[in-house]
N, CA, C and O atoms as a GROMACS GRO file, in nm:
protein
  436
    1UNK      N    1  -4.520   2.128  35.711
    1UNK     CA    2  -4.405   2.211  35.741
    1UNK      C    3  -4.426   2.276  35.878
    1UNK      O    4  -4.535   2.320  35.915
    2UNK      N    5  -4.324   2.279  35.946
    2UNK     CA    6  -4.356   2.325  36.093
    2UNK      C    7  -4.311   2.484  36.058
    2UNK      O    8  -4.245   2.530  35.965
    3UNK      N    9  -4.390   2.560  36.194
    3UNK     CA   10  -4.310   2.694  36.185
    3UNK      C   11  -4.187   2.691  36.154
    3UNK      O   12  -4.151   2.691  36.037
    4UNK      N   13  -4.104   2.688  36.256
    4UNK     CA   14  -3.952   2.682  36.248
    4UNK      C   15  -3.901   2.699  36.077
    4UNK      O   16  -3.840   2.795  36.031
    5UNK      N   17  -3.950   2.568  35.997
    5UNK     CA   18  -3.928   2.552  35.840
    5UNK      C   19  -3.963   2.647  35.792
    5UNK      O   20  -3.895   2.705  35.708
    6UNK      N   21  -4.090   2.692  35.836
    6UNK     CA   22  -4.134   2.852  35.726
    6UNK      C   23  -4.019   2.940  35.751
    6UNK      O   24  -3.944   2.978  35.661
    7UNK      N   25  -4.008   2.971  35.869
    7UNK     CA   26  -3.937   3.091  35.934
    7UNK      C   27  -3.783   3.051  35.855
    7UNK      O   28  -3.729   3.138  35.786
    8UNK      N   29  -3.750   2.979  35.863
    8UNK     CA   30  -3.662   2.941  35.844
    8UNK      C   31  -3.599   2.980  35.701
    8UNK      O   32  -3.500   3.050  35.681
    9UNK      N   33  -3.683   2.914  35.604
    9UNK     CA   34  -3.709   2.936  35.474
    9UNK      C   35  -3.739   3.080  35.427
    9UNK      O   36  -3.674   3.109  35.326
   10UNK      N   37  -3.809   3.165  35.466
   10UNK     CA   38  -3.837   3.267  35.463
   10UNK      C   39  -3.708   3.368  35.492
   10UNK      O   40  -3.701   3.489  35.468
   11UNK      N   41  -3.630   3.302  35.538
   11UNK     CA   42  -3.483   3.419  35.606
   11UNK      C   43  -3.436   3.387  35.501
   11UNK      O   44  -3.391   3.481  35.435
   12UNK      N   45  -3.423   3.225  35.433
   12UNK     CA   46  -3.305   3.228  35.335
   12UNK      C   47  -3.373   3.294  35.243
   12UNK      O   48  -3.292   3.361  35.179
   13UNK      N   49  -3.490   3.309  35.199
   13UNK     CA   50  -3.570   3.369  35.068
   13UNK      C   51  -3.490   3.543  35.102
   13UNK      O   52  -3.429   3.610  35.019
   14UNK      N   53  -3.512   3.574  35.222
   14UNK     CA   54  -3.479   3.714  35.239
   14UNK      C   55  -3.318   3.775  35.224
   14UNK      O   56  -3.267   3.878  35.180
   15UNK      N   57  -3.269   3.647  35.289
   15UNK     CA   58  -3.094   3.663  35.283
   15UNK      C   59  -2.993   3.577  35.170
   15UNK      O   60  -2.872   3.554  35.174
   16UNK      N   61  -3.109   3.539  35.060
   16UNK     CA   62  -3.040   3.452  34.947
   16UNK      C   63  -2.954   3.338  34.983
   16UNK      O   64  -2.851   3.300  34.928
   17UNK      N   65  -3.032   3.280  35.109
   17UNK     CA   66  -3.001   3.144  35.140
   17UNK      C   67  -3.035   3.003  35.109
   17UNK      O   68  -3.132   2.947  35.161
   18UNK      N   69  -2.972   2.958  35.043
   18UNK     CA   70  -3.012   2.769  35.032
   18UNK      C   71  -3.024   2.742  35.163
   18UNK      O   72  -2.956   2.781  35.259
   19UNK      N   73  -3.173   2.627  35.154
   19UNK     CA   74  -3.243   2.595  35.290
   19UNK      C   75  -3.274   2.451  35.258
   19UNK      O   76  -3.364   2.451  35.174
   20UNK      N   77  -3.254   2.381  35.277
   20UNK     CA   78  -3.268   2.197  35.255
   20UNK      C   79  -3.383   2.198  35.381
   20UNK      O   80  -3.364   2.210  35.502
   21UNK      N   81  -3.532   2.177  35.294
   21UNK     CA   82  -3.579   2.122  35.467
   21UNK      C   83  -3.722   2.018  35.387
   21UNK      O   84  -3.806   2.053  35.305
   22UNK      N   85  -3.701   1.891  35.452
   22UNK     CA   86  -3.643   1.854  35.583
   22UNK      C   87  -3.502   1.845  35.515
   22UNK      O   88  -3.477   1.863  35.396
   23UNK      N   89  -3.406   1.810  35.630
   23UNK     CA   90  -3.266   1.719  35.573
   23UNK      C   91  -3.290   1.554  35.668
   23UNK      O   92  -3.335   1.531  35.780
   24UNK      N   93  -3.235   1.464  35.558
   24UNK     CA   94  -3.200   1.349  35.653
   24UNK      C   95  -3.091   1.322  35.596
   24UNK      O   96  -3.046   1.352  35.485
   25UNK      N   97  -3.048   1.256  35.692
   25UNK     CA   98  -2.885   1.205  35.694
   25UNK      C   99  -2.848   1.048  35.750
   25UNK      O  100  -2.892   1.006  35.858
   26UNK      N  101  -2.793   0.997  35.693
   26UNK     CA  102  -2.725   0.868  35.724
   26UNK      C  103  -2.582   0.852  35.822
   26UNK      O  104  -2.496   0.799  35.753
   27UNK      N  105  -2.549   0.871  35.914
   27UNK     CA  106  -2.397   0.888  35.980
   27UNK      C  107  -2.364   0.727  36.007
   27UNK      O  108  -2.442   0.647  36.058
   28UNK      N  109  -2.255   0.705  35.969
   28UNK     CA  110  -2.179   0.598  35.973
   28UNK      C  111  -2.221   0.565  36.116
   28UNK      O  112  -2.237   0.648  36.206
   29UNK      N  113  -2.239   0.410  36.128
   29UNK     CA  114  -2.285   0.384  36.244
   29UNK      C  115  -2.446   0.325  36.252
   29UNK      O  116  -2.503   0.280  36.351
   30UNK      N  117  -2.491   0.339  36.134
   30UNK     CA  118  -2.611   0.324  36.108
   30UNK      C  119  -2.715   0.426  36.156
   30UNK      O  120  -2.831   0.405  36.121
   31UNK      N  121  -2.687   0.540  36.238
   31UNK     CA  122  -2.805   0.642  36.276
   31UNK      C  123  -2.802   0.724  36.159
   31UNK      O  124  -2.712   0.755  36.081
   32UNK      N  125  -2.956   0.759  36.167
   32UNK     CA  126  -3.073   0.797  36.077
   32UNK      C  127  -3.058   0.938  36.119
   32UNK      O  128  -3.018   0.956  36.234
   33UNK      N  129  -3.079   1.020  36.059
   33UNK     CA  130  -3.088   1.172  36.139
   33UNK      C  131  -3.218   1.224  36.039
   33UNK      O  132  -3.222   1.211  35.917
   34UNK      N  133  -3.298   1.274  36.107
   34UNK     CA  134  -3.409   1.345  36.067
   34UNK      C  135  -3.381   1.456  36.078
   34UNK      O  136  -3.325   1.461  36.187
   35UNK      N  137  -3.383   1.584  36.024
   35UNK     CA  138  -3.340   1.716  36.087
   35UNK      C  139  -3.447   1.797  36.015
   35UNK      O  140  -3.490   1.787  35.901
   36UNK      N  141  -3.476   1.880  36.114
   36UNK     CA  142  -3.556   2.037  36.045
   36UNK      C  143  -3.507   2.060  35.933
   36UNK      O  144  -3.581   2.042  35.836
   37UNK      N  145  -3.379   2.103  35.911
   37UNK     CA  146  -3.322   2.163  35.793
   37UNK      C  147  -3.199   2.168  35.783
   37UNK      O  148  -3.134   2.152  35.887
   38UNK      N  149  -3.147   2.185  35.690
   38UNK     CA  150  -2.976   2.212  35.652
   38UNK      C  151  -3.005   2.336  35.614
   38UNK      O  152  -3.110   2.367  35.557
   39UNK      N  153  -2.901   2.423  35.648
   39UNK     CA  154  -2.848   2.516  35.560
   39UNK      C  155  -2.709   2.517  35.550
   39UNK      O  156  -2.634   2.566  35.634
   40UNK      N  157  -2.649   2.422  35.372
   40UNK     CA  158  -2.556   2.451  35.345
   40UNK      C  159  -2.398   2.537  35.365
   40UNK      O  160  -2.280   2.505  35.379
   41UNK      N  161  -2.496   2.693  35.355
   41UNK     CA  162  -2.376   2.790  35.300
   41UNK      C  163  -2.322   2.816  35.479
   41UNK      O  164  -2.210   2.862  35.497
   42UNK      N  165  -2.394   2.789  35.578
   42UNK     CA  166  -2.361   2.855  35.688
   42UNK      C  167  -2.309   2.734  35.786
   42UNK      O  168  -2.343   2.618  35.763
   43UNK      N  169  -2.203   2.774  35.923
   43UNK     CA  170  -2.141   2.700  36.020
   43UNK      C  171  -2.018   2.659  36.024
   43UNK      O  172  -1.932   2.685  36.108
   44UNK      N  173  -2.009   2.576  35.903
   44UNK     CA  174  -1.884   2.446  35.840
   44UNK      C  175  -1.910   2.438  35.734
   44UNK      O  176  -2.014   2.474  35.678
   45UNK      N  177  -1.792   2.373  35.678
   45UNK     CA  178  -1.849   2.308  35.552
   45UNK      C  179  -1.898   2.280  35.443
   45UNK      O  180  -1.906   2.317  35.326
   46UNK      N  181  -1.946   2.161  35.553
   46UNK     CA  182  -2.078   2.073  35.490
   46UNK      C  183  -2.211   2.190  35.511
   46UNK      O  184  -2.278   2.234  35.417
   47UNK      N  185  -2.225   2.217  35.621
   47UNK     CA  186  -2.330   2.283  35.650
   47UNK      C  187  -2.392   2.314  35.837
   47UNK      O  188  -2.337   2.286  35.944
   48UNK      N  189  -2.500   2.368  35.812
   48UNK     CA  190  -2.557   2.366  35.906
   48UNK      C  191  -2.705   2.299  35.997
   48UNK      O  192  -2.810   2.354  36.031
   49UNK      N  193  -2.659   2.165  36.013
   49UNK     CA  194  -2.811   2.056  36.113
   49UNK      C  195  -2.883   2.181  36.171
   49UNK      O  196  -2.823   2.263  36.240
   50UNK      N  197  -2.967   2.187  36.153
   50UNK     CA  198  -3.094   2.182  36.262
   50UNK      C  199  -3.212   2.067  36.264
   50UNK      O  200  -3.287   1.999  36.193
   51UNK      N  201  -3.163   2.104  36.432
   51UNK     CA  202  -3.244   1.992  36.502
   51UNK      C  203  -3.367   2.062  36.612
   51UNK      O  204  -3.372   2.184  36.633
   52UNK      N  205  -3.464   1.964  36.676
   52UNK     CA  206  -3.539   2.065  36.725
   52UNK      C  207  -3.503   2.031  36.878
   52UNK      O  208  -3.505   2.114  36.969
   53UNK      N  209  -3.469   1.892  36.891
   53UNK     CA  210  -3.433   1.851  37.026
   53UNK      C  211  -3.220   1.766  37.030
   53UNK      O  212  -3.162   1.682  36.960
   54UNK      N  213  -3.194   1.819  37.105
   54UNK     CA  214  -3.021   1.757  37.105
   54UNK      C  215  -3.036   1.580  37.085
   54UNK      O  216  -2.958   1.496  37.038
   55UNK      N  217  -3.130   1.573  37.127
   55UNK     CA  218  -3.134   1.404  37.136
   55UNK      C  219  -3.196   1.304  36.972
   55UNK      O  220  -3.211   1.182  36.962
   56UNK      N  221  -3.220   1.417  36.863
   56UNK     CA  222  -3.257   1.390  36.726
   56UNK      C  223  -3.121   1.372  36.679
   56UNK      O  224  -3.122   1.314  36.571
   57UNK      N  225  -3.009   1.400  36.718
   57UNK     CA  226  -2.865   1.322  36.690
   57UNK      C  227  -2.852   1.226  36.704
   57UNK      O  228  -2.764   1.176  36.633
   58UNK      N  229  -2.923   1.140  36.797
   58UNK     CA  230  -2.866   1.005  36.824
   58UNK      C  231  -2.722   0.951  36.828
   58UNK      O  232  -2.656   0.869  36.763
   59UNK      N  233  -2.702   1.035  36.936
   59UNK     CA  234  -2.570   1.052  36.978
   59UNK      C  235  -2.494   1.069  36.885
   59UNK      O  236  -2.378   1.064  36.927
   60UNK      N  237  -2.500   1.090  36.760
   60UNK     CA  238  -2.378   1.136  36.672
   60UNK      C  239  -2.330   1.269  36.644
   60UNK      O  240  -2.296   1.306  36.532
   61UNK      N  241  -2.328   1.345  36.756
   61UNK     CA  242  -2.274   1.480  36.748
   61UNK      C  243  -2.111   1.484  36.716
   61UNK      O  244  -2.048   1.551  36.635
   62UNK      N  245  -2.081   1.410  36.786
   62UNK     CA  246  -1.905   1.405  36.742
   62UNK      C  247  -1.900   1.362  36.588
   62UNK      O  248  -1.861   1.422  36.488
   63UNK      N  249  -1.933   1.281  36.601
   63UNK     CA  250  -1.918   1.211  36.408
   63UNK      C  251  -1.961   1.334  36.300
   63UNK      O  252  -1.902   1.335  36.193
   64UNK      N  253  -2.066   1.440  36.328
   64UNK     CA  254  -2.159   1.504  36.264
   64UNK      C  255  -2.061   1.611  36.249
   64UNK      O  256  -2.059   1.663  36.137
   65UNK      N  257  -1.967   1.664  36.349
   65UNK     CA  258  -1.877   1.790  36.316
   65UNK      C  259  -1.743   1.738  36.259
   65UNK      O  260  -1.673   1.798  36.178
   66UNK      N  261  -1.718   1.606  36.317
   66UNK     CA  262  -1.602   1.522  36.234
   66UNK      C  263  -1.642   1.493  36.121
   66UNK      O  264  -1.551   1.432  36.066
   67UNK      N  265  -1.765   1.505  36.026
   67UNK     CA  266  -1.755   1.465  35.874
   67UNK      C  267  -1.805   1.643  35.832
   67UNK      O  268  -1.852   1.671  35.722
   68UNK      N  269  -1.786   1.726  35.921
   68UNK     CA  270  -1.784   1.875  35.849
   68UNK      C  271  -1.921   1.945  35.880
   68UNK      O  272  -1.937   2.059  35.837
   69UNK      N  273  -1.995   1.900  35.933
   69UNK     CA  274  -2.084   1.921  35.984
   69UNK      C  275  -2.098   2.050  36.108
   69UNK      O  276  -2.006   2.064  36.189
   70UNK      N  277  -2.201   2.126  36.113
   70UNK     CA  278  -2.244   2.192  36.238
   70UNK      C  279  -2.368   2.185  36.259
   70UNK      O  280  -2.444   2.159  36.166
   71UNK      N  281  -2.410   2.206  36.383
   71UNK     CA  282  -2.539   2.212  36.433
   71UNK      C  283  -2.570   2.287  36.531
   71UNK      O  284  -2.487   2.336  36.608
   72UNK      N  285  -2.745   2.309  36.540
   72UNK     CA  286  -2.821   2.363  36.636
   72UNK      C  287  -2.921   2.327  36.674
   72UNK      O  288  -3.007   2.263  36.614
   73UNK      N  289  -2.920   2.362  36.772
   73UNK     CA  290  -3.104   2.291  36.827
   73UNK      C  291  -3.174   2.379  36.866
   73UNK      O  292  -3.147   2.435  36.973
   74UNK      N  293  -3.296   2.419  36.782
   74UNK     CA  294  -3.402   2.532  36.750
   74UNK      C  295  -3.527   2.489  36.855
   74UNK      O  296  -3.574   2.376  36.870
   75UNK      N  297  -3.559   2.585  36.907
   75UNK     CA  298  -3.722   2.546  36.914
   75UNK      C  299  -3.862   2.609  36.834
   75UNK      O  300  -3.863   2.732  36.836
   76UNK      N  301  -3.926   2.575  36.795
   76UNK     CA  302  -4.051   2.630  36.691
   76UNK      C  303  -4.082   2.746  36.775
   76UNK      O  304  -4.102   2.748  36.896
   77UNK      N  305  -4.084   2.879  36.654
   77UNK     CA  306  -4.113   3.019  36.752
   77UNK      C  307  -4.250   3.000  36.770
   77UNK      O  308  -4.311   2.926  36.693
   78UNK      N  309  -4.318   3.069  36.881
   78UNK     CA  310  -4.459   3.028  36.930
   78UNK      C  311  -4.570   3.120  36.877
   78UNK      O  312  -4.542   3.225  36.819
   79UNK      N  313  -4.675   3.087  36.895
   79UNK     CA  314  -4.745   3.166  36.774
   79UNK      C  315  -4.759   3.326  36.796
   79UNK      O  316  -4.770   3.410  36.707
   80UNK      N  317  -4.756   3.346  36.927
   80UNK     CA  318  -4.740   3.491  36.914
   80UNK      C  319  -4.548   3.552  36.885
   80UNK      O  320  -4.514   3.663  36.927
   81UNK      N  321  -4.474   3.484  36.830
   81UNK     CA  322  -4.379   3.592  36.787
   81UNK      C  323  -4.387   3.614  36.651
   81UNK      O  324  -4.435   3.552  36.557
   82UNK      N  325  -4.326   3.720  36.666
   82UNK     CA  326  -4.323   3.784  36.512
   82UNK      C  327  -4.207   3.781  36.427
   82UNK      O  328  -4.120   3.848  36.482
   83UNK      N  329  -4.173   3.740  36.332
   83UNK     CA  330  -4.114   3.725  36.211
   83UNK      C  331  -4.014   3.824  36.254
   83UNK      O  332  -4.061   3.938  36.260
   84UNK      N  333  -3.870   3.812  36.290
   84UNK     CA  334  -3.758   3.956  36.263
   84UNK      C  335  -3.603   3.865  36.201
   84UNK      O  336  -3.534   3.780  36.257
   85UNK      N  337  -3.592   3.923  36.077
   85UNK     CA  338  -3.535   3.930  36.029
   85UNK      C  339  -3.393   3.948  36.089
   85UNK      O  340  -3.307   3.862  36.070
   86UNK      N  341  -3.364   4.071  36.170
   86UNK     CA  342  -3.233   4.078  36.233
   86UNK      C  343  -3.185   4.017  36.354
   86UNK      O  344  -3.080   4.038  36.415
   87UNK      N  345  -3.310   3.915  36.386
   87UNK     CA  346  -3.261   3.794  36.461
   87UNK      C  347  -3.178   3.691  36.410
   87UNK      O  348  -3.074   3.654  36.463
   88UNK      N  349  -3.245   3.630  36.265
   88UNK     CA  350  -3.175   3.569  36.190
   88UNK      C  351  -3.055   3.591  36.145
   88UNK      O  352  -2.962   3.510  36.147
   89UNK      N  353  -3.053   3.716  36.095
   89UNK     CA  354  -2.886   3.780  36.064
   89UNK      C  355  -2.771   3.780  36.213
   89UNK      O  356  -2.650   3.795  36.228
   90UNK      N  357  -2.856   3.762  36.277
   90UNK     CA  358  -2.763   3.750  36.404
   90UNK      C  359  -2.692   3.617  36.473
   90UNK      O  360  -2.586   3.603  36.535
   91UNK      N  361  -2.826   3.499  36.422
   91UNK     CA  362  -2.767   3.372  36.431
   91UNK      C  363  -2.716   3.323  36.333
   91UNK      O  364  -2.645   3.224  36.349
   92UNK      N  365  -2.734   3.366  36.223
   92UNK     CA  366  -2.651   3.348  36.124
   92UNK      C  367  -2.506   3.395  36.096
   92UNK      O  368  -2.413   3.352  36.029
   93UNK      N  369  -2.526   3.485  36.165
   93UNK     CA  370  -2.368   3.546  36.148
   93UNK      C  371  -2.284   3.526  36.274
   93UNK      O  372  -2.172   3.577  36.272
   94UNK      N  373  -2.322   3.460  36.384
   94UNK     CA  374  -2.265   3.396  36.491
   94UNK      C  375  -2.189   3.255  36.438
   94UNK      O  376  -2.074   3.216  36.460
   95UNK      N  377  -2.312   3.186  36.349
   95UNK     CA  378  -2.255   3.025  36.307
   95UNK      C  379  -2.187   3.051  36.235
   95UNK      O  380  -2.135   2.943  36.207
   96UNK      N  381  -2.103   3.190  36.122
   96UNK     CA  382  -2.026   3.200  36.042
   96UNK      C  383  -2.046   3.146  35.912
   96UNK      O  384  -2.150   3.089  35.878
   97UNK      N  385  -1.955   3.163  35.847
   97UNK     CA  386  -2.034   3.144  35.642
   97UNK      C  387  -1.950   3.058  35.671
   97UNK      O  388  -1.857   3.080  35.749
   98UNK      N  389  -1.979   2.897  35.585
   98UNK     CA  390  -1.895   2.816  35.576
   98UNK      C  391  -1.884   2.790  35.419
   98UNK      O  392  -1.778   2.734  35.388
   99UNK      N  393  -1.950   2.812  35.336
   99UNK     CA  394  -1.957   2.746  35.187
   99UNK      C  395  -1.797   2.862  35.140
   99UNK      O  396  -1.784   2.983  35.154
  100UNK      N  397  -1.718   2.777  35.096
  100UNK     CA  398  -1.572   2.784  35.126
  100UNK      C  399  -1.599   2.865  34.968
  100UNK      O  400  -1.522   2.955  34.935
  101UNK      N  401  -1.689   2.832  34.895
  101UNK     CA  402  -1.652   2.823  34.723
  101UNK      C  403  -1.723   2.952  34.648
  101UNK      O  404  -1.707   2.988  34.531
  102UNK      N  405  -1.836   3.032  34.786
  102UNK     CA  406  -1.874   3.125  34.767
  102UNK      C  407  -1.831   3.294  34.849
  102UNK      O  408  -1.776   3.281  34.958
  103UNK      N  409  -1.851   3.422  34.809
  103UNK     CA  410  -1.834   3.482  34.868
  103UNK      C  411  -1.943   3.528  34.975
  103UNK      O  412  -2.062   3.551  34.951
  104UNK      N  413  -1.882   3.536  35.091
  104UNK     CA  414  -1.955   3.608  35.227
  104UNK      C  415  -2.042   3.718  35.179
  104UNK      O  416  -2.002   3.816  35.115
  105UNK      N  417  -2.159   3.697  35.214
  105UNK     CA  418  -2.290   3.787  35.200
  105UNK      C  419  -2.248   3.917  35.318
  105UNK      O  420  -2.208   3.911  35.435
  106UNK      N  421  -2.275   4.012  35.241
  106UNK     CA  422  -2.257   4.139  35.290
  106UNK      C  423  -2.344   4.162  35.461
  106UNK      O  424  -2.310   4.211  35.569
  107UNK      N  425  -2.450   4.105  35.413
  107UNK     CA  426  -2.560   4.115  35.562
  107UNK      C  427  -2.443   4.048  35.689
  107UNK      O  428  -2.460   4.070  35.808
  108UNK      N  429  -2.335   3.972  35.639
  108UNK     CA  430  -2.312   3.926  35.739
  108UNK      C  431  -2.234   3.976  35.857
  108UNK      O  432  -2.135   4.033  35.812
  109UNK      N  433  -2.235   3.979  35.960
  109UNK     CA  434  -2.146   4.077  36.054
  109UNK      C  435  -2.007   3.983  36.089
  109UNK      O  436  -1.917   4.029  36.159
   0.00000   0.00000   0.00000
C-alpha cells in the first residue's frame, strides 16, 4: 500500500468514507486503468479516480467523465508531512458529494 492509500483510507475511516483501493477499471476501448483508489460517494456519480500520474488514464479521460466518472491526480505525501485531516475535508468538499442515493455529510462545506 503506498502512502497516498493509507492517507487516503484513513480520511475515509475519519469522514465515514467508502475507499476502493486499489481500483481497476476496464474503459471501452480496451484500456486497463490501474488507479490508487476510488472513492465512490465523492465528484460524480460513479465516483472519484485517483490517479498518481495524468498519463495512468491512457488517454481515456473523456470516456472516464462520459461514463460518470471523476478524477484526480495525487502525488504520495512525502515523508515528512503530517497527516491533516482539514486538508482532506477541503479536497473533498471541492470535488463535491456525488453518491446521489445518500445524504451529504455534514463535514462537508
Amino acid at each position: 500500500m503506498t502512502p497516498l492509500q493509507a492517507e487516503l483510507q484513513r480520511a475515509g475511516q475519519d469522514l465515514g468514507l467508502e475507499i476502493v483501493v486499489p481500483y481497476n477499471l476496464d474503459v471501452p476501448g480496451g484500456v486497463h486503468i490501474h488507479a490508487i483508489a476510488l472513492l465512490p460517494q465523492l465528484g460524480a456519480q460513479k465516483g472519484m479516480i485517483i490517479v498518481s500520474h495524468f498519463e495512468d488514464l491512457q488517454g481515456a479521460a473523456i470516456q472516464l467523465v462520459d461514463d460518470g466518472y471523476g478524477y484526480s491526480v495525487l502525488d504520495d505525501p512525502s515523508p515528512s508531512d503530517v497527516y491533516d485531516l482539514h486538508s482532506y475535508i477541503d479536497m473533498f468538499s471541492e470535488w463535491g458529494w456525488g453518491a446521489t442515493s445518500e445524504t451529504r455529510p455534514d463535514w462537508m462545506k
